[in-house]
C-alpha positions in Angstrom: -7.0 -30.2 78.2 -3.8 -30.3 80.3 -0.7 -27.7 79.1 2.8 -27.7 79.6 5.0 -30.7 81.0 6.8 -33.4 79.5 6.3 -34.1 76.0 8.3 -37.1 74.1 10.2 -35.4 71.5 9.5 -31.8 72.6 11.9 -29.0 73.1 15.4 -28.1 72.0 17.8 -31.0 71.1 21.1 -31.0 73.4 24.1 -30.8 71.6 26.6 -31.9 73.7 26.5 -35.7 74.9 28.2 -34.7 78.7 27.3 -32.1 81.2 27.6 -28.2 80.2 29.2 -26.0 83.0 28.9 -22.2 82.3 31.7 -20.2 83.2 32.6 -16.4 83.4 35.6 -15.7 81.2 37.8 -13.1 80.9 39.9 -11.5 77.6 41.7 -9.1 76.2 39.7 -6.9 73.9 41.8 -8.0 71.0 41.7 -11.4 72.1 38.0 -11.3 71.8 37.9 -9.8 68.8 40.0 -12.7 66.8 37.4 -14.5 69.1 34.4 -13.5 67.6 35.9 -12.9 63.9 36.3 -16.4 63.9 33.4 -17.4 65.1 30.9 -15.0 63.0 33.0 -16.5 59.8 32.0 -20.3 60.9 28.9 -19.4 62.1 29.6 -20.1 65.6 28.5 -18.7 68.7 31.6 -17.6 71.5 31.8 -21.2 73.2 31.2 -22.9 70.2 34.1 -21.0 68.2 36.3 -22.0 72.0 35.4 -25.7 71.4 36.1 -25.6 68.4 39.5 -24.3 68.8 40.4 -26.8 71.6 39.4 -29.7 69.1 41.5 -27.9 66.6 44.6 -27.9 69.3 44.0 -31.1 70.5 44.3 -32.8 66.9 47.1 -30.1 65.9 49.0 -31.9 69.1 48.4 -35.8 68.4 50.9 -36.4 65.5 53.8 -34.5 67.4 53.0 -37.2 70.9 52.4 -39.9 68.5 55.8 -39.2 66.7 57.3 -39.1 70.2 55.6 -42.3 71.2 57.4 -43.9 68.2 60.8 -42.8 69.4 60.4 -43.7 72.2 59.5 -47.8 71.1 62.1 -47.4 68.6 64.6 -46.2 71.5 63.6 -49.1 73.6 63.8 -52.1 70.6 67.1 -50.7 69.8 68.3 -50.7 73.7 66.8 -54.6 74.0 68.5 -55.7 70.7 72.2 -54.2 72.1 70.9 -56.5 75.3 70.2 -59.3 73.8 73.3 -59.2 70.8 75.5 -58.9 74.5 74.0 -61.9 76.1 74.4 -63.9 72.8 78.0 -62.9 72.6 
């Protein structure tokens, strides 16, 4: 009876849907403390608690670009209705 191999199904699930890169970071002990204090209270291990946090930035920043994005457009409809209202004129 063989052993070992490939098995359909077999093993541990992947949990991210891209490649994993390990990396050696470095941190203030206090850093890492807040680091680890928020991770042990959502049950996360270190780079889980790190994603987390740069999915938590990431969403924290897309209303302020959106906002900007509309003042832009706004900026630019207002600057094409002065053109046009002077080439009507």
């Amino acid at each position: 009876m063989p052993r070992g191999g490939f098995r359909e199904g077999a093993g541990r699930k992947k949990e991210y849907t891209e490649p994993v890169r390990k990396i050696l970071l470095g941190l203030p002990e206090s850093v890492l403390q807040e680091l680890d204090q928020y991770a042990n209270q959502r049950n996360l291990s270190r780079p889980k608690a790190i994603a987390a946090l740069l999915k938590q930035i990431h969403r924290s920043e897309e209303p302020a670009r959106q906002k900007t994005q509309h003042k832009v457009v706004l900026q630019e409809l207002k600057s094409l209705r002065e053109k046009l209202k002077k080439s009507s004129d």
